[in-house]
C-alpha positions as CSV (number, residue, x, y, z in Angstrom):
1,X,20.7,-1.5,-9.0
2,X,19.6,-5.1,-8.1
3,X,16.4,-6.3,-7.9
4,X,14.9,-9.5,-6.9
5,X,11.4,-10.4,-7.6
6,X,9.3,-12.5,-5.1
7,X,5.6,-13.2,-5.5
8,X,4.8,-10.3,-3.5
9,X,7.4,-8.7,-2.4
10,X,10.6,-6.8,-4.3
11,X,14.6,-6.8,-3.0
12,X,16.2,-3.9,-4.0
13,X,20.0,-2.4,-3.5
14,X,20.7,0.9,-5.0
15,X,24.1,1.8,-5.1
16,X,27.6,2.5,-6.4
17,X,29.1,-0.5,-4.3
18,X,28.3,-4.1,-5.4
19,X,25.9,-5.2,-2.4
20,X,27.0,-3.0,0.4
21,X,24.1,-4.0,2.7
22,X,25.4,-1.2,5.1
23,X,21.3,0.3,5.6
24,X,18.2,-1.8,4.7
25,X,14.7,-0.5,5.1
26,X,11.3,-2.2,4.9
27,X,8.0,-0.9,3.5
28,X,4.7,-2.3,3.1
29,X,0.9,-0.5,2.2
30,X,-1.6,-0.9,5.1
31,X,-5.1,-0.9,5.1
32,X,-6.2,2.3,7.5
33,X,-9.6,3.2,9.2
34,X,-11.3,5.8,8.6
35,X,-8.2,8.0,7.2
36,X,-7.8,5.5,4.3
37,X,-3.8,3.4,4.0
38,X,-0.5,4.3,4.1
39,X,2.7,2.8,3.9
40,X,4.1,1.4,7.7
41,X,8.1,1.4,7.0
42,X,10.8,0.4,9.5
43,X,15.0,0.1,9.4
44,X,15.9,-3.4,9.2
45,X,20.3,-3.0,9.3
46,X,21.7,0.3,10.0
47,X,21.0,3.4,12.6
48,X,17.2,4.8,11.6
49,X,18.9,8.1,10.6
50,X,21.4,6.5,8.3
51,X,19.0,4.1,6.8
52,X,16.9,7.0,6.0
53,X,17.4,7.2,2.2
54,X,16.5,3.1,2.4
55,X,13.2,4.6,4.5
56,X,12.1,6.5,2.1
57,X,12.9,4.9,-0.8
58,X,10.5,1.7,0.8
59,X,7.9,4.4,1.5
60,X,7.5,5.4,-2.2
61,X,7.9,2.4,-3.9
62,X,5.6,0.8,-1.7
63,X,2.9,3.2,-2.4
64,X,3.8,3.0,-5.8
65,X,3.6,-1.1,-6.3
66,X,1.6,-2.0,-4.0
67,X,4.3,-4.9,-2.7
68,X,6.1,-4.6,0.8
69,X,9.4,-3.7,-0.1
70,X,12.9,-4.7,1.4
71,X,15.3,-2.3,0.0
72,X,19.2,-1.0,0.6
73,X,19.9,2.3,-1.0
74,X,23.9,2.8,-0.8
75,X,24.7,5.9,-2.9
76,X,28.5,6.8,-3.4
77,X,29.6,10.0,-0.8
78,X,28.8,12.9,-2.9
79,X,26.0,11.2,-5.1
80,X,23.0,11.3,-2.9
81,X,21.3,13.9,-5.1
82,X,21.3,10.8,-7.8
83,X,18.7,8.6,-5.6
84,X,15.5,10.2,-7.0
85,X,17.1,9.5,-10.7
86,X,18.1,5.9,-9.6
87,X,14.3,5.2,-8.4
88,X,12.6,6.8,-11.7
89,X,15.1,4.2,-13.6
90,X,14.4,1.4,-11.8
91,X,10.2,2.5,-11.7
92,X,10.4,2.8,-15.2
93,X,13.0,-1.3,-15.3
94,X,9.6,-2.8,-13.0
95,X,7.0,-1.8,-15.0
96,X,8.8,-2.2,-18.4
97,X,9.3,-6.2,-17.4
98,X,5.7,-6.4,-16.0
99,X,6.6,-6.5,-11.9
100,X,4.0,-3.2,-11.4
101,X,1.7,-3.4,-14.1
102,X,-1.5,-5.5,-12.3
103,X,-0.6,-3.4,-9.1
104,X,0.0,-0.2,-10.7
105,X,-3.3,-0.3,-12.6
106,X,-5.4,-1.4,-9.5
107,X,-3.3,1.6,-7.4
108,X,-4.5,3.7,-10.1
109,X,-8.4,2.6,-10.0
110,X,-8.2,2.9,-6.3
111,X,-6.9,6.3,-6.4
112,X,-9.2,7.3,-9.0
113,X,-12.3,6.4,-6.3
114,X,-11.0,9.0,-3.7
């Protein structure tokens, strides 16, 4: 994988290819009423049903950070069943090198007051 880190925002690509920017996929948490947030997510390249791995790949890890999320996932024919592996590696790379840490701990204390 490949990931860039903005102030507020993460760009990732998971994938076999180097790049392949075939389906891109935004996420990002909103605040809700009275039913609490959620994460709005929309395709940004590619048909909505072949950017759906991209879709909800932004959906998790956008719950999960707390950033809006711009990411490509681009898994070799045959590999798909590798994407859930691919985003507990790179989960585990973010918070190692500090990129979830303040947002993972203030996701936590929010979900802890539910």
């Amino acid at each position: 994988f490949q990931v860039y880190h903005l102030e507020d925002q993460l760009y990732v690509y998971i994938g076999g290819k180097e790049g392949n920017l075939t389906q891109c996929a935004f996420g990002v948490r909103v605040r809700g009423g009275l039913g609490g947030g959620g994460v709005a997510t929309t395709t940004l390249i590619g048909s909505e049903a072949g950017a759906r791995a991209s879709s909800d790949s932004a959906r998790r890890l956008a719950m999960k950070s707390g950033k809006s999320i711009v990411i490509s996932v681009n898994m070799p024919e045959g590999c798909e069943e590798l994407q859930g592996e691919a985003e507990r590696v790179l989960v585990r790379y973010l918070r190692e090198n500090g990129a979830l840490e303040k947002d993972m701990k203030e996701l936590e204390r929010a979900l802890d007051g539910l």
